[in-house]
N, C-alpha and C positions, 0 to 999 in steps of 0.2 A: 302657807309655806313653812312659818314654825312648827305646826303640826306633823307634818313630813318629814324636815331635819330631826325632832321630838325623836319621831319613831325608827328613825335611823341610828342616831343617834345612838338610844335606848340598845336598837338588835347588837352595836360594835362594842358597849360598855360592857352587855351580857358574853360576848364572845370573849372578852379581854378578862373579863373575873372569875370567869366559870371554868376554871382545867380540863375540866372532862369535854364543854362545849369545844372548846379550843381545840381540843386533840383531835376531836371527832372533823370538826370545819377546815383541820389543819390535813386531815388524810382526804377530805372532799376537792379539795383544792390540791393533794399531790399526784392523786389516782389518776386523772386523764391524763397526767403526763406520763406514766407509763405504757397506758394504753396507746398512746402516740406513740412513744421509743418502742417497746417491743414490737410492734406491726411493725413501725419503719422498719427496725434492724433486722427485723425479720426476712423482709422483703427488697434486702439492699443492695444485692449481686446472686439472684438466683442463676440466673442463666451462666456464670462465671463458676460455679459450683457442678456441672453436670459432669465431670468426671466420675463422682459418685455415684453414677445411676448404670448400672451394672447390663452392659446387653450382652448377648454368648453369641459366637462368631462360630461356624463350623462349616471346613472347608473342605470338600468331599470332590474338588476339580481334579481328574486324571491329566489335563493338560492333554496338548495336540500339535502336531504338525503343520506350518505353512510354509507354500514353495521353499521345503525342505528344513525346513526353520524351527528348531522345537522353541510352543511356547506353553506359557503356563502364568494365566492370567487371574487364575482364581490364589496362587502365592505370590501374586504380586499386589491383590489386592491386601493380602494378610499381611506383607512387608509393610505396606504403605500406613494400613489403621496399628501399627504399632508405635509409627511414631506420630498418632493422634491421639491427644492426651484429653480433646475438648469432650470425652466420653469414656466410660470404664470399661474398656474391652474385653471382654474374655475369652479367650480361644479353647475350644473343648472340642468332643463330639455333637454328633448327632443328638441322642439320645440322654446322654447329659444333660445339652443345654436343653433339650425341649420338659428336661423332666423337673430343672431349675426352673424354668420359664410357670409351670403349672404350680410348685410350691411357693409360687412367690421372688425364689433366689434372684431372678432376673428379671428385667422387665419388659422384655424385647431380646429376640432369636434369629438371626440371617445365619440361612443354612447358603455356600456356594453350592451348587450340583457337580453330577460329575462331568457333565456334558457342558458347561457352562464357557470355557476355552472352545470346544470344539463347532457351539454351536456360532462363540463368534467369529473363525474361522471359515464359515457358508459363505461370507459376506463377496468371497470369488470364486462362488459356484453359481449356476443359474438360476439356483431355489435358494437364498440365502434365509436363517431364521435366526429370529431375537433370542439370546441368551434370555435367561430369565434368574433371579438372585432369590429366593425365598425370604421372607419377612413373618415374623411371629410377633403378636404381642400380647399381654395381659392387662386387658382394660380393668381388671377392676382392681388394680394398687391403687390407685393414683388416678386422677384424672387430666393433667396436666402430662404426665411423666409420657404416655403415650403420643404427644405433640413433641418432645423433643427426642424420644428414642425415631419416630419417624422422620423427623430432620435428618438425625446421625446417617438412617439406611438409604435415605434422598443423597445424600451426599457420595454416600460410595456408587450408588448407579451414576451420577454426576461426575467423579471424578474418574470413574472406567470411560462415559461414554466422552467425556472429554478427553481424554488418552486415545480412545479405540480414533475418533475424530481427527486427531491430530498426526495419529502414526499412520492412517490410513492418506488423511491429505496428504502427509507429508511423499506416500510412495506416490500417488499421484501424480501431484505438481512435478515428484522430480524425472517421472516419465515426460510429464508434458516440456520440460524444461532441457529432457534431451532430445525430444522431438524437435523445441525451438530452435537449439543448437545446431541440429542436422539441415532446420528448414534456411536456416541463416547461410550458413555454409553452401547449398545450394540453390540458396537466393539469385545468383546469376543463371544458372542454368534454367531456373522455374521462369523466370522473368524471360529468358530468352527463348523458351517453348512455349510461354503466355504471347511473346511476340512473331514468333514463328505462327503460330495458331490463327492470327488475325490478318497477316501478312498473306495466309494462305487465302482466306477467304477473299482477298481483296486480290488474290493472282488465279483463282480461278477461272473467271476468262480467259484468262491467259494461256493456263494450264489447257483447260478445255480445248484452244487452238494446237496448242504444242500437241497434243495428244491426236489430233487429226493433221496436222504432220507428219507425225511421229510414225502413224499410220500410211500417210502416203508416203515417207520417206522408204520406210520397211518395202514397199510396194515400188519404190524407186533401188532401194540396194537390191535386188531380187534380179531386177535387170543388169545392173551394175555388174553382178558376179555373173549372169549368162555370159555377159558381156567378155570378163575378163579369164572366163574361160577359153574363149576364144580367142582371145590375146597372147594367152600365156606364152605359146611359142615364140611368138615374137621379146617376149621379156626374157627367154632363157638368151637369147641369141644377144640382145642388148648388155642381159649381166656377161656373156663373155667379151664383148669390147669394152666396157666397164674397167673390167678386169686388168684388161691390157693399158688401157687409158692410165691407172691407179699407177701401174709398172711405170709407165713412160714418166709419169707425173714425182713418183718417189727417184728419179734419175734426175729428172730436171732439180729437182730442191738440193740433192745432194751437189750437184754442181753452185747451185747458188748460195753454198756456202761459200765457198772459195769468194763469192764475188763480193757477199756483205762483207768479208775479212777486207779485201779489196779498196771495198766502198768507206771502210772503217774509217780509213785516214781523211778521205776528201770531206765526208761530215763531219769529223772534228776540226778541219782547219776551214769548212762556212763559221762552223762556230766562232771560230777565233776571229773571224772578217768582220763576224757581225760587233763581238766585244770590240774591236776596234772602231767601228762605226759610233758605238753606246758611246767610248772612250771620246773620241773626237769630237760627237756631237755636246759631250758635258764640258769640256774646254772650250767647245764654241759659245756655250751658253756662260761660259764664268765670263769671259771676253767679255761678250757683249754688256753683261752686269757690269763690270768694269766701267766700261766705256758710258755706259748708259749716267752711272757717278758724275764723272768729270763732264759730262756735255750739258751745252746748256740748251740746244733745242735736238730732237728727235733726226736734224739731217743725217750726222758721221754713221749713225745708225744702218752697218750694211752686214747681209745675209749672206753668208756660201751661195756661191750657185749649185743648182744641182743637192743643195741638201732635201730638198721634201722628197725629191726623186728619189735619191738614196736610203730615206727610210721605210720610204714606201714601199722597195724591193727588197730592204731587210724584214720586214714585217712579213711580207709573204713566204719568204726563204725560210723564217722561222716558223712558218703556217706548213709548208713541205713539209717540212722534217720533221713536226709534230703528225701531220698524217700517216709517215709512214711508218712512226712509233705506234703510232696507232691500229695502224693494219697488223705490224707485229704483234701487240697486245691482245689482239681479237683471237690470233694462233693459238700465242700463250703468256696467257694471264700471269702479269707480274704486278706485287703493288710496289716494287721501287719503277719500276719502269712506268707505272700511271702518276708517279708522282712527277718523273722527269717529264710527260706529255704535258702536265700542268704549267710546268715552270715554262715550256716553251708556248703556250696559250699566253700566260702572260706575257712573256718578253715581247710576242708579235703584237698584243696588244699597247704595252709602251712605246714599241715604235709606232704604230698608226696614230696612238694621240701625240706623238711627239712632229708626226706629218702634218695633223691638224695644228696646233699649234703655230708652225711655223706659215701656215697658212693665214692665221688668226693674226699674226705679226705682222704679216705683207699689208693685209688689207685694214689693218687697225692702227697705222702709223700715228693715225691724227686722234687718237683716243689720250694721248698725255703718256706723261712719265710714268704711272702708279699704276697703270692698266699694263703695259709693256710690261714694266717689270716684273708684275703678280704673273705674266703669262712665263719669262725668260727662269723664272723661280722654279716653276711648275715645269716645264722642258729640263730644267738641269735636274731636279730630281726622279724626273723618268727616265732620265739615261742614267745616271748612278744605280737606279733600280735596275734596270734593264742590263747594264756593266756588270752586276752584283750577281745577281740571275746566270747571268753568259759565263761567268767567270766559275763558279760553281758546276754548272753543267760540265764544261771544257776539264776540271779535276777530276770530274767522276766518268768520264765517258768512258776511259780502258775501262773501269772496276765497274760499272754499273752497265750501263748502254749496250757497249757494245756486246758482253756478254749475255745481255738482256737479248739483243738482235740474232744472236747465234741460237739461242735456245730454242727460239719461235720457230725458227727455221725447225731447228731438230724434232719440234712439236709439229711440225708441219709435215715433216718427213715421216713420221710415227703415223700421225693421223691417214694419210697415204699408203702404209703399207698398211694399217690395219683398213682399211678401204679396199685396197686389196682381196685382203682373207677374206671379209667378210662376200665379197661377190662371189668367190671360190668359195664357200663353204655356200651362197647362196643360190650355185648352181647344184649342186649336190643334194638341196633340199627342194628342188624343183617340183619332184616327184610327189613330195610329200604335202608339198602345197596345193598341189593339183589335188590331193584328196582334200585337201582341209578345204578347200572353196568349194568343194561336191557337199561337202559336208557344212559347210557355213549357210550354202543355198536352202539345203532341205532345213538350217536353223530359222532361217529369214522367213523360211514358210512359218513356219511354227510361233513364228513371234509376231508376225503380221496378225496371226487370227490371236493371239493372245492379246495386241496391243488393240485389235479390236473390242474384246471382252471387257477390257480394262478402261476403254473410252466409254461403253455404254453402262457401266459401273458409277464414272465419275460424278454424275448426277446426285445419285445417293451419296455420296460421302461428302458432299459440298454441303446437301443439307443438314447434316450431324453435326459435321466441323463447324457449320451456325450456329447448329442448336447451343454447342458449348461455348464457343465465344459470345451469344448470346448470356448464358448463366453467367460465365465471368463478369461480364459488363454487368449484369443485375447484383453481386455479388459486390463485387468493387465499390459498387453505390452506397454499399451499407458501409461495408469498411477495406481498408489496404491489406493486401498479403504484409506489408511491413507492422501494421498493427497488432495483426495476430502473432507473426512472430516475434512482436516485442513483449506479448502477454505472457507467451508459453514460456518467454526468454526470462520472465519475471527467479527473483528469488525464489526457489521453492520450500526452506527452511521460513523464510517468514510468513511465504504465503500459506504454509498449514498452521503454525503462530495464528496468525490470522484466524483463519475460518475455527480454527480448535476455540476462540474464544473473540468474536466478533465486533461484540458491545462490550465494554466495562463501563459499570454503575461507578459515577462520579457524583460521590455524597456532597452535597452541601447543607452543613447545619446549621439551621435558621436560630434559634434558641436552642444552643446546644446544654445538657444535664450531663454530667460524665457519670451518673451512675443510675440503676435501677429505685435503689432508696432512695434519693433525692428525689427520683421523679412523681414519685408515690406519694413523698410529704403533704403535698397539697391535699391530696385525699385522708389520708388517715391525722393528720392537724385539724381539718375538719369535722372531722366525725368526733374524734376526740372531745371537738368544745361544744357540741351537741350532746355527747353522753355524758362530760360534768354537768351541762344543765340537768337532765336527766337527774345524775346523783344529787343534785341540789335541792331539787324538788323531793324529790323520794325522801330525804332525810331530815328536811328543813319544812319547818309548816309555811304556807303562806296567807296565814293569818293573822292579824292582831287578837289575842287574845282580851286585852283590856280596850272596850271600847272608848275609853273616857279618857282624857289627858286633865290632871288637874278638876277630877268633876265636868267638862267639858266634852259633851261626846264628839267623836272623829264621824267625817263622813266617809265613802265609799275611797272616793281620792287617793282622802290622804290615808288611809290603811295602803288601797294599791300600789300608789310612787313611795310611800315612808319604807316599807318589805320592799319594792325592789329594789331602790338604792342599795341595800343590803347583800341581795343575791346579785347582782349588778357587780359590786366590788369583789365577791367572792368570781366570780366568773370572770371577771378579768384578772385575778390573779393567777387564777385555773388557765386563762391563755399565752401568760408573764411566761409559766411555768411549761406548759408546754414546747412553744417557741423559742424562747433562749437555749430549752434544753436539746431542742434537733439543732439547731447550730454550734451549738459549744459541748455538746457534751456528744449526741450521735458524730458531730463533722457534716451534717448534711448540707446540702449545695445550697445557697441563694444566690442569685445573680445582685438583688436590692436586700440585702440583712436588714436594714429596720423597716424597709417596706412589710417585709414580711412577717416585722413585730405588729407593724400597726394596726394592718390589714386583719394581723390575726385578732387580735381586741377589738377591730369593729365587728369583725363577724361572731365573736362570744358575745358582746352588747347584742347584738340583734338575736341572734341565737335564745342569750337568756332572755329578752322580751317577748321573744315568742311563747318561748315555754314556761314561762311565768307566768303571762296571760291566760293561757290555756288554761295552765293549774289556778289561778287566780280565779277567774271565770265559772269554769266546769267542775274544779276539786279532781276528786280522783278522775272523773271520766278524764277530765284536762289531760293527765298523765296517761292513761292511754291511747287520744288521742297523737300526745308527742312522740310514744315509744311507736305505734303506727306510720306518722309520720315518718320517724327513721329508718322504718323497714322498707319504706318506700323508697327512700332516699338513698338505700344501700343501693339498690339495682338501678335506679331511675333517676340517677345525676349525671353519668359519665365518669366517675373518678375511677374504675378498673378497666373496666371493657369500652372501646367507643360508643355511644350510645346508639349507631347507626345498626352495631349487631344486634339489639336488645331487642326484645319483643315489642311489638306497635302500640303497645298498652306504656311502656313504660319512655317509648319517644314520643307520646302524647303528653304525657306528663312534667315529662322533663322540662321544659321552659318554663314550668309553674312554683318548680321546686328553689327555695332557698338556697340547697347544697350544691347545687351547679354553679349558683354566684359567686358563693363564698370560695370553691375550690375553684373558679375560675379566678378571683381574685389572688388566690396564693398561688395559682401559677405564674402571674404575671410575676410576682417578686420574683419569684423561684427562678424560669426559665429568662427574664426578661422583659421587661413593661411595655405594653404598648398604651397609649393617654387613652383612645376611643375604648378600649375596652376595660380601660378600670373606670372611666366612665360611667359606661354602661353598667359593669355588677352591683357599684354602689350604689348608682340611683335605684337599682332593681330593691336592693338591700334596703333603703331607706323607703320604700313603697312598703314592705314585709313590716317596716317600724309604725307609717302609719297606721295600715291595716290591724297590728297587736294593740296602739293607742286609742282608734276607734272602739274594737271591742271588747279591750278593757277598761276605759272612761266611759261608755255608752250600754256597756250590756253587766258590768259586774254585778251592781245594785239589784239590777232586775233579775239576774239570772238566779244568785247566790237567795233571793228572797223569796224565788218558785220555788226552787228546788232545795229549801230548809227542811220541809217535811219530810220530802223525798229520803236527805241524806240521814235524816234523825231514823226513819225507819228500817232503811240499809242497817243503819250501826246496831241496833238494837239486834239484830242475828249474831252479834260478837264477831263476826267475820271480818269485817268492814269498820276499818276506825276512820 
């Protein structure tokens, strides 16, 4: 072990006294940290930068007509990319841009056509055809630049056919939306010809009978009218006693006007007999309450004679006098005179409960005081009803009644003389009639053999009318006329919203990077502490040149662990320097900052024992071997491209490779740690540790002691030091 520290020791004294060693070991240890920051920065928002990438735009659309409508969809496409800043747009011509496009100027060319509007305008014709946008690009600027110029031109057919999508749903639904309106609105009618429909089906027996009826009845009027051809004289002869009848009859009414005037008085003063009866009978009912107080058993308790008599003949009197309001009313219709009818329904009906009643008294003597009285309570309030009633009628009978009863009459007298005329003008037309039933027979004919045609028809239409009430019902099954018209009835502004954009992608970021740089670091930190071992090697021997310590010669060992401790400590400062500097000096993201100091020194430690064994071991082949390695390891880690694009050579390999570890290990600082898989890279990492300890403690001695002669006769061409 002293031998070891010796020659370590030894390498840090010569680097500390030697200026020029220093400078040199001081730019070996600053170099990968450049090459770390310039990739990074390099690579830190590309995609945030393609404004600068020049595509020429040239719109050659004539624009077109629909149902009446000018559009012009090819300047609206050019409205729209001008206030799209995520690409450097240039609006020219044809020939311009295509002559930019070939010098380099641009890197991508969408020509609009001129039929470009017109073509998406077919789309309400019965041959509708695809517009088409023309696309140009020049693949050989750039190799990358062609993937984002064809983004930009995905995007414009993306955001036309998301437009065309949505203006087009949007005419749709709002057809469909006043179809709902209309079907809504004649949703009873539809419902009730959906019911009429079914109804019928279930009345065609029915029908069927009526129609063989209908037929014999036709076959019955045919007789009817022989018949009444034959009659008719007799009916001219009957309209002239008619006639005379009508005369006698308008004479009679007019005289019994005189007699209702007449009658006038003696109906109002029943009335008055009866409110006197109401009157009397309500004094006889306070009486008896009276009395009914002061006594102490049921005897003194005595009845009018002749009262149930007397109401029971007011009741009827006031049952007359309502019928014959009545028969006048039939004449002519009054509604104050059907109210007075009313008022006398009820009065007669007060009196007959006020008969009953008094009935209920006689026979209920022995029911108690509180039964009696609840009945004597009930009696005086139907005759004050009944008094109140009477008393009402009797003020309004001059102003209401009686002129009610004259009127009817006059309507009566009217109705008579036009009964009358009408028989006189119905003689008159005798003649005429006599044609029209010559003429009705020969229609009877004609409808008979139609109502036949039409009966051995019905057959057929009974089985249609099934057929569709049959669909409906299969129809129904699936779903309601009310469901359809609630869909059609839907918004039609959200429902082209809708279909214009169906799905939105709802990101969720697992280990989110907010920038391209940051997400890179892992990869180019990597590679970086791989190519300072490289420069470590390349410029640093790894040899002891003095085999002897003190006279003492050194074995194989301790030359190999005395030189790496050496390159060992230069390689982690080469990782010090890298990693602090993407944090503090680029800004670049880690989610764990010293994770991704530590992380990074383990992976320079394993890094330089690889490539120091290598060089240790083989010498220069070593060093070929590492820069080998590397080249591998650029394509065949996964740190740019996912490895699942890569050729099947380089997703073979990849699980073998160091650089997958190590950059999966700085991701986990970077984006987010997960325990199982920093796990996993480091034990992988410390396996790569053993395997450089085996064969560089196991094969140095032997290798370096074959191939002495080997390398003495290389050098000897001066090529090869």
């Amino acid at each position: 072990m002293k031998k070891i520290l010796f020659i370590y020791g030894s390498d840090l004294r010569g680097i500390i006294t030697n200026w020029a060693a220093a400078i040199i070991i001081s730019g070996l240890i600053f170099l990968p940290s450049l090459y770390a920051w310039f990739n990074i920065g390099a690579s830190w928002d590309p995609y945030g930068q393609t404004s600068g990438i020049k595509i020429a735009v040239a719109n050659e659309d004539t624009g077109t007509s629909m149902r009446g409508q000018s559009i012009a969809l090819g300047k609206e496409i050019v409205n729209s990319l001008h206030e799209n800043h995520n690409i450097g747009w240039v609006f020219t011509d044809r020939d311009k841009a295509i002559r930019g496009l070939k010098y380099g100027k641009y890197y991508a060319v969408i020509i609009i056509p001129a039929n470009f509007s017109a073509r998406i305008a077919t789309v309400l014709t019965p041959n509708p055809e695809k517009a088409e946008i023309q696309y140009y690009v020049n693949e050989k600027i750039n190799a990358v630049a062609p993937k984002i110029t064809a983004k930009g031109a995905s995007s414009i057919v993306s955001e036309v056919s998301q437009n065309f999508v949505k203006t087009a749903n949007g005419t749709i639904f709002r057809i469909f939306n006043e179809i709902g309106v209309e079907l809504r609105e004649e949703l009873p009618l539809i419902n009730n010809a959906r019911h009429l429909a079914f109804q019928m089906v279930q009345l065609f027996p029915e029908i069927n009978e009526a129609a063989n009826i209908a037929v014999s009845d036709l076959q019955k009027g045919q007789t009817i009218v022989t018949k009444v051809q034959k009659e008719l004289p007799f009916v001219a002869e009957l309209a002239q006693k008619g006639e005379g009848l009508a005369s006698q009859t308008s004479d009679f009414l007019a005289r019994s006007k005189d007699a209702v005037q007449a009658a006038g008085p003696v109906a109002k003063e029943t009335l008055e007999q009866l409110k006197q009866l109401a009157d009397l009978a309500g004094q006889t009912s306070n009486n008896l309450l009276s009395g009914l107080d002061v006594a102490e058993d049921l005897g003194p308790l005595q009845l009018p004679e002749h009262l149930e008599t007397g109401l029971s003949t007011a009741a009827k009197g006031a049952d007359s006098l309502g019928k014959l309001l009545s028969r006048l009313q039939s004449i002519a219709p009054s509604p104050r005179l059907s109210a007075k009818i009313a008022e006398l329904d009820r009065i007669a009906a007060d009196f007959r409960q006020m008969a009953q009643i008094v009935r209920d008294i006689s026979a209920s003597a022995d029911q108690g005081k509180d039964f009696i009285r609840s009945l004597l309570e009930k009696f005086n309030a139907l005759a004050k009803d009944a008094s109140g009633r009477l008393d009402g009628l009797i003020g309004s009978f001059d102003s209401t009644i009686l002129p009610a009863m004259a009127a009817a009459l006059d309507q009566a007298q009217k109705d008579a003389n036009h009964t009358k005329n009408i028989l006189s003008e119905a003689l008159s037309d005798l003649p005429t009639v006599s044609d029209i039933i010559k003429d009705a027979k020969k229609g009877l004919v004609i409808a008979t053999t139609e109502a036949k045609t039409l009966r051995g028809r019905l057959p057929e239409a009974e089985r249609k009318l099934k057929e569709v009430t049959d669909r409906i019902t299969a129809l129904e099954e699936k779903g309601s006329l009310e469901d359809l018209i609630n869909l059609l009835s839907l918004n039609y502004a959200k429902e082209s919203n809708f279909f214009a954009e169906p799905v939105i992608l709802k990101e969720t970021r697992m280990f989110p990077i907010p920038n391209y740089g940051s997400a890179m670091s892992p990869f180019f930190t990597t590679l970086s502490l791989w190519v300072g071992g490289l420069l470590l090697v390349s410029m640093l021997t790894v040899e002891v040149h003095d085999k002897t310590i003190h006279g003492v010669p050194i074995r194989s060992y301790h030359e190999y662990f005395g030189r790496f401790f050496t390159f060992l400590t230069l390689a982690l400062l080469q990782s010090l320097f890298v990693t602090t500097g993407d944090l503090w000096i680029l800004g670049t993201y880690a989610a764990e900052p010293l994770r991704f100091i530590l992380f990074g020194l383990l992976i320079s430690a394993v890094f330089m024992l690889m490539i120091y064994t290598l060089v240790s071991v083989f010498g220069n082949v070593g060093k070929a071997m590492a820069i080998v390695l590397l080249v591998l390891q650029l394509a065949g880690s996964g740190g740019t491209f996912p490895i699942q694009v890569t050729p099947p050579f380089f997703q073979a390999i990849y699980p073998y490779l160091p650089f997958t570890y190590g950059i999966g290990l700085m991701r986990e600082a970077v984006g987010g740690s997960v325990a199982g898989l920093i796990t996993r890279d480091i034990s992988i990492l410390l396996i790569y540790v053993g395997l450089s300890l085996i064969l560089g403690l196991g094969l140095k001695r032997f290798v370096n002691r074959i191939s002495a002669k080997w390398v003495k006769k290389a050098k000897s061409g001066h090529l090869i030091h």
